[in-house]
N, C-alpha and C positions, 0 to 999 in steps of 0.2 A: 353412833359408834365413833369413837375417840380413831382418827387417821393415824395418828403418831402409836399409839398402841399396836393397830391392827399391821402396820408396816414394821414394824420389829421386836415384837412379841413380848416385851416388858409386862410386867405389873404394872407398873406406874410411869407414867409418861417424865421420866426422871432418869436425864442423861447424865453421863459424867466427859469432862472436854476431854479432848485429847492431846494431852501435856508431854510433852516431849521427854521422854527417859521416864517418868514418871507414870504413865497410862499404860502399865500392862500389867498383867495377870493377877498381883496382889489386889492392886485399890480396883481394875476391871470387875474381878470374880468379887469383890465385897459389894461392890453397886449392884452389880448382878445378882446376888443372892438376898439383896434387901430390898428385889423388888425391881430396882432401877436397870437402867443398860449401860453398861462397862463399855467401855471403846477402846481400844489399843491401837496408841501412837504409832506410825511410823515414821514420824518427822527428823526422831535422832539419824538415822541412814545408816543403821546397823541393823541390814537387811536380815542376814541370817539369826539376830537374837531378834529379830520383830517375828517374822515366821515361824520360830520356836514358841514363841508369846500366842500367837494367833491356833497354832496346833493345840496348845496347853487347853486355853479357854475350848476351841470346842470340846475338848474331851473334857469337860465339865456336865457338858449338855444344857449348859445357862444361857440364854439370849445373850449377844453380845453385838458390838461391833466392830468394824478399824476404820481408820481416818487416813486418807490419802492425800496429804499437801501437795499439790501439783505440783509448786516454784520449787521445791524441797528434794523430786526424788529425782535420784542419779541417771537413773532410767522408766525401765516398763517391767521391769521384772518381778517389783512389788505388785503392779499391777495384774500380771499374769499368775502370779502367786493365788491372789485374793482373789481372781474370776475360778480358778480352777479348787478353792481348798471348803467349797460348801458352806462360807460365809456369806449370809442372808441379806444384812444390811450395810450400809457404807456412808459415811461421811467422806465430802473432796472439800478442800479449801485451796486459798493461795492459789491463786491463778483460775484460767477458766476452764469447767467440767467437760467443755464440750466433747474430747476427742475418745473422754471416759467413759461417757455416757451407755454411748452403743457395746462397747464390751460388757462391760458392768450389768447392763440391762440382759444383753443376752446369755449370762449367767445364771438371769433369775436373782441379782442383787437389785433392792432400791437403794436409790442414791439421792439424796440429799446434799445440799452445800450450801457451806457459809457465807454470808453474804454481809459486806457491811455498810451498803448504801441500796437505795430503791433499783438505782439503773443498772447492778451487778444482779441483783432479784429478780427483771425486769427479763434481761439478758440468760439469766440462768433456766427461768421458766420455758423461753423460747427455745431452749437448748434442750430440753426435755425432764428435767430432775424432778423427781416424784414429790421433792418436800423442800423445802429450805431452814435452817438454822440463823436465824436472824442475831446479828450478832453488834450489841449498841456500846458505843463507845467504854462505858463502866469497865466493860471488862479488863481483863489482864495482858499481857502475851504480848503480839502481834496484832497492831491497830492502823486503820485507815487515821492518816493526819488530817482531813475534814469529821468534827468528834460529833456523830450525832446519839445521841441519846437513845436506848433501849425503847422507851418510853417514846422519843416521836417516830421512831424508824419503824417500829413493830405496828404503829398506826399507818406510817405512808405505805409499808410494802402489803399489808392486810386491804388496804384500800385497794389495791390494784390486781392482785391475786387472787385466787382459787386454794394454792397446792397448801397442804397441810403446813404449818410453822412451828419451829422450835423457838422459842424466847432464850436470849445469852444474852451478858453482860449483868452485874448488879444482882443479879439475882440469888439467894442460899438462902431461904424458906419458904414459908409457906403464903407468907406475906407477899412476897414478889410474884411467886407460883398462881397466887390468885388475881393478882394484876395483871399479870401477863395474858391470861385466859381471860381477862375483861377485855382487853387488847385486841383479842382474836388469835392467840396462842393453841397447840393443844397440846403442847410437851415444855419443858426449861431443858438449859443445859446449865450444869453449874461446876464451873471449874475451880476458883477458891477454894470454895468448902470442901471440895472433896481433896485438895491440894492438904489443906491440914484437919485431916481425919483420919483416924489411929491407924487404922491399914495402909494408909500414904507410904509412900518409903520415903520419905525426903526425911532428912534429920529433923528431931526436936528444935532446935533453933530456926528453920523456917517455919515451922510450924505457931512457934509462938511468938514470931515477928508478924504472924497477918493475925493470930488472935490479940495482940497489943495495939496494933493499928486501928488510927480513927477514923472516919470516914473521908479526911483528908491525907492520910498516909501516905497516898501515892503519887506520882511523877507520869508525866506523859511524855516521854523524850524524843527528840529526833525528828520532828513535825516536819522539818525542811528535807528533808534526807529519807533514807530508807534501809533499816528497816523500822515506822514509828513503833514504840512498845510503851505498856505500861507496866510501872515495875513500883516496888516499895520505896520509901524514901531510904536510904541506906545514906553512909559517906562514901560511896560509891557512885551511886547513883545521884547525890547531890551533886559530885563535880562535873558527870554530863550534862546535867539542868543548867549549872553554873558557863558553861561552854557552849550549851547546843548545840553538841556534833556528838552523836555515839563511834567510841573508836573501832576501827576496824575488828581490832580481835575483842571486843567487849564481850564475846561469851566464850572466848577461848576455853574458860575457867568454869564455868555454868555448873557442873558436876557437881564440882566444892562447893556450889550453894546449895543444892539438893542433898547430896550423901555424907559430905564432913561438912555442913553448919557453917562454914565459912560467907557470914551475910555480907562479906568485902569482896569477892574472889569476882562477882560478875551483877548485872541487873537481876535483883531478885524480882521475879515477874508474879503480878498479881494482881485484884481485880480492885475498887471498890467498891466490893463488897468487902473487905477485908475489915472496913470499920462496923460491919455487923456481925461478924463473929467471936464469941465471947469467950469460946471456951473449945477445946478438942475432944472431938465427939467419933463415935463408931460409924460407918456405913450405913449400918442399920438404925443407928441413931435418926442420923442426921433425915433420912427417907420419911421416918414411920413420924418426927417429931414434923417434918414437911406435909406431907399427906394430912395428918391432925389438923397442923393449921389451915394449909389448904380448904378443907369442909368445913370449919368449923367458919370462917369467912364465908364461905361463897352462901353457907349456909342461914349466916344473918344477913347477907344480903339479897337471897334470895326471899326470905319472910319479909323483906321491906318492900322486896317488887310484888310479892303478891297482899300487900297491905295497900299497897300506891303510896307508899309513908316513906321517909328522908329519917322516919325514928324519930 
């Protein structure tokens, strides 16, 4: 039995991240309905339009989830919200779960958290968290400035764990999806691709700045400082690289990258994966064409372990 299924009721062990202003009810309800689990942000701190978000999707009746960034929220009142509104499952990041845990739990929510090094996984276990989201440098957003890769992090912390893992970073097919689950995976999360996928709400011009992007398009800024991100290469974003300091108000603007297209106004934030995605695809697309690959992989390599053959 697949843990990351049986803990938040998906089809397919196929999450979508939780992107700030971007992760509610539209791209949520289409991951949702294609199989996957939708997560709704609460990072932007527009408590009352997250709560309306979260109300919307259960009256869907669709598996779903929300994401609680610890460092992020103004108080506890999100948090009171989400133990009391029959929401099932939960992602925390940004900062530590621990004081979440026991409410959360006695809700009857699992709780899962991101984690971008072994000793936060380590730490987080100890804390009690049903699952972890392993989350390797590739990815987009909000990064740990020590970069370790998807790829050897989802080995150190499988090494050392039991609790069910999500595989993040790099990852937006089936390709990855089957990697991951070599790794000791039993879910992905994939934030890019669902970032520019027709139900996205972010304008057409973000969308087809991470389908033009190559697998070198992106920037990793602010390594010394905080908060590190990685973002598209823009002329924006080339002149923090050129500086190596992100300014204070660097996402004053953020919006304008998201809803008016403006790929100047702020770090446009993204994963690489970004240089794998070719084209703008449906929700439903993006799942049913993952899942495909996913089997049809695991599928030839399973006929090679039961051959004893390399093929």
């Amino acid at each position: 039995m697949n843990r990351v299924l049986a803990h938040c009721g998906a089809r397919y062990p196929i999450v979508q991240a939780p992107m700030g202003w971007i992760a509610r009810r539209a791209l949520a309800g289409a991951v949702s309905r294609a199989g996957g689990l939708g997560i709704i942000e609460t990072s932007s701190g527009e408590t009352e339009a997250c709560i309306a978000e979260i109300a919307a999707m259960k009256a869907t009746g669709l598996p779903f989830g929300v994401n609680l960034p610890i460092r992020f929220l103004k108080d506890e009142a999100m948090l009171r919200h989400v133990c009391a509104s029959g929401v099932r499952f939960v992602t925390t990041s940004a900062g530590s779960p621990a004081k979440f845990i026991a409410p959360l739990h006695d809700a009857g929510i699992v709780v899962y958290h991101a984690v971008p090094t072994l000793d936060a996984a380590l730490k987080c276990v100890d804390a009690g968290v049903d699952g972890l989201v392993v989350e390797g440098s590739e990815g987009g957003g909000f990064k740990n400035p020590e970069e370790v890769s998807t790829l050897v992090l989802l080995q150190a912390v499988r090494e050392r764990v039991e609790v069910p893992l999500i595989a993040a970073g790099g990852i937006c097919d089936g390709r990855g999806m089957a990697a991951a689950f070599a790794l000791g995976a039993e879910g992905i999360q994939m934030g890019t691709r669902f970032v520019s996928c027709t139900e996205s709400p972010v304008h057409g011009n973000y969308k087809q700045a991470i389908v033009q992007a190559d697998a070198t398009g992106t920037w990793v800024l602010n390594k010394k400082a905080s908060p590190c991100i990685r973002t598209l290469k823009t002329g924006f974003s080339a002149a923090i690289h050129e500086q190596g300091l992100l300014p204070p108000d660097a996402f004053r603007r953020i919006r304008e990258v998201y809803f008016d297209g403006d790929m100047e106004a702020a770090p446009a934030l993204a994963g690489q994966s970004a240089g794998l995605i070719h084209a703008v695809k449906s929700a439903q697309q993006i799942i049913d064409d993952t899942v495909a690959q996913f089997f049809a992989i695991t599928g030839r390599l399973g006929a090679l372990a039961g051959q004893a053959s390399f093929g």
